[in-house]
N, C-alpha and C positions, 0 to 999 in steps of 0.2 A: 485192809478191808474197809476201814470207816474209812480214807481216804480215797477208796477207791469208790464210795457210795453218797459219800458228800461232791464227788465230783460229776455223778450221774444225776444227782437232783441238783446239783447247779447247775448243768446242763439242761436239763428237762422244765425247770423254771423258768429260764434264760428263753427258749425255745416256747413255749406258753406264752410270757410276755410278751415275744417277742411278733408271733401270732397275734393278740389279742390286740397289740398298737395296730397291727396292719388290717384287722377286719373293724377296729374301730373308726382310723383312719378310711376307710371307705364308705364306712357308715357314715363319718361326717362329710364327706363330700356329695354323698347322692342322698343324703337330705338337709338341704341348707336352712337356716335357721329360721328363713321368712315361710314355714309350711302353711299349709288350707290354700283356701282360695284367696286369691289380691284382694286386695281392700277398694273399692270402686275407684277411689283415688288414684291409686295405681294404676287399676284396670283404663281409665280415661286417660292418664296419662300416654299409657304405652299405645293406648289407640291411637292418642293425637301424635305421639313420635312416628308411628308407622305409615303417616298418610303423607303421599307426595309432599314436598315443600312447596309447592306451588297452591296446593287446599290447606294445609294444614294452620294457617291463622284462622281462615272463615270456619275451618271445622273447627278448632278448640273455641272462638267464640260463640258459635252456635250451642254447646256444648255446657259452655261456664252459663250461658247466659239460662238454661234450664237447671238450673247446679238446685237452686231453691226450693225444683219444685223434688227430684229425685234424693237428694241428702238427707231428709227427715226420716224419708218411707226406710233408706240404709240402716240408717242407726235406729229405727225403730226395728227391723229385722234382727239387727246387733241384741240389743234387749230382749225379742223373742228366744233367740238363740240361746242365748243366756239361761232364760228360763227351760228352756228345753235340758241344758244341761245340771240344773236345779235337779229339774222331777227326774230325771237320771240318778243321779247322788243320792236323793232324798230317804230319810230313813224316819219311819218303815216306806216302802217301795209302794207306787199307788201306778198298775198299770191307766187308771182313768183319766190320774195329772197327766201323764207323758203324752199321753194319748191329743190330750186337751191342747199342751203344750208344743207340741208337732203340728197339730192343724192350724194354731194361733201362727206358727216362724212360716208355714205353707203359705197362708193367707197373706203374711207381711212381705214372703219373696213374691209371692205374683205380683202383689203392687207394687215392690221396689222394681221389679223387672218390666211391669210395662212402663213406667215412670220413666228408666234410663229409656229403654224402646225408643220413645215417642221425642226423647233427646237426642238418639241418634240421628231417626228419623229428619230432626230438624236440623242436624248436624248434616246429614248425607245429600238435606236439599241444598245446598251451599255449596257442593262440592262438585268439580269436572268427574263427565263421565268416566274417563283413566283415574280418577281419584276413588270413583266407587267402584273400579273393578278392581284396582290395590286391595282397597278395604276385603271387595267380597273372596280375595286371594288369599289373605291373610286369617281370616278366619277358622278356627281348628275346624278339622274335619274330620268326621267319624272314621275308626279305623277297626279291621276286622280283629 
């Protein structure tokens, strides 16, 4: 009988584990370890990968060449962010900070985003018409 019941829970462990590697195992495949959103770096980069060879020097020059004025506005979002997840954690809880701290990281994305905008902008006047309809292809599209 104990042998017949140590061999049911080794079974049954074995079978568990065995489970537990495979929904781990998928867990780490469909969330890779670089999560959130790209880092602008990134995000520029892969834009400038994506565009014909034939734009893609005048677009990443247009691009580096606005880097000084968009980079600050990032990492100053970076810092907002930060603080938003401060007054998050923060103990005791002040719905007012969060509050505060959500419209200060709002404020800092509108400005980092027209900043790149207006980089693109000067990126995409550099580029052949087939170069900015790649672009406008590539672009995520809303999906139902």
């Amino acid at each position: 009988m104990t042998r017949f019941f140590h061999r049911k829970l080794g079974t049954a462990i074995f079978g568990a584990s065995l489970a537990l590697n495979v929904v781990l195992a998928a867990w780490i495949v469909t969330h890779p370890k670089d999560r959130g959103p790209p880092s602008i770096s990134k995000l520029q980069a892969r834009m400038i990968a994506e565009m014909p060879a034939a734009d893609r020097p005048a677009f990443q020059a247009a691009l580096e060449a606005e880097q000084p004025r968009f980079l600050p506005a990032f990492r100053e979002m970076q810092l907002a962010r930060a603080r938003v997840d401060s007054a998050i954690a923060a103990q005791p809880f002040s719905p007012d900070a969060l509050r505060e701290a959500l419209r200060s990281m709002n404020r800092q994305w509108t400005a980092a985003s027209d900043l790149f905008g207006e980089a693109m902008i000067q990126g995409l006047s550099k580029v052949s018409p087939e170069g900015r309809r790649a672009f406008a292809q590539r672009l995520p599209k809303e999906s139902d």
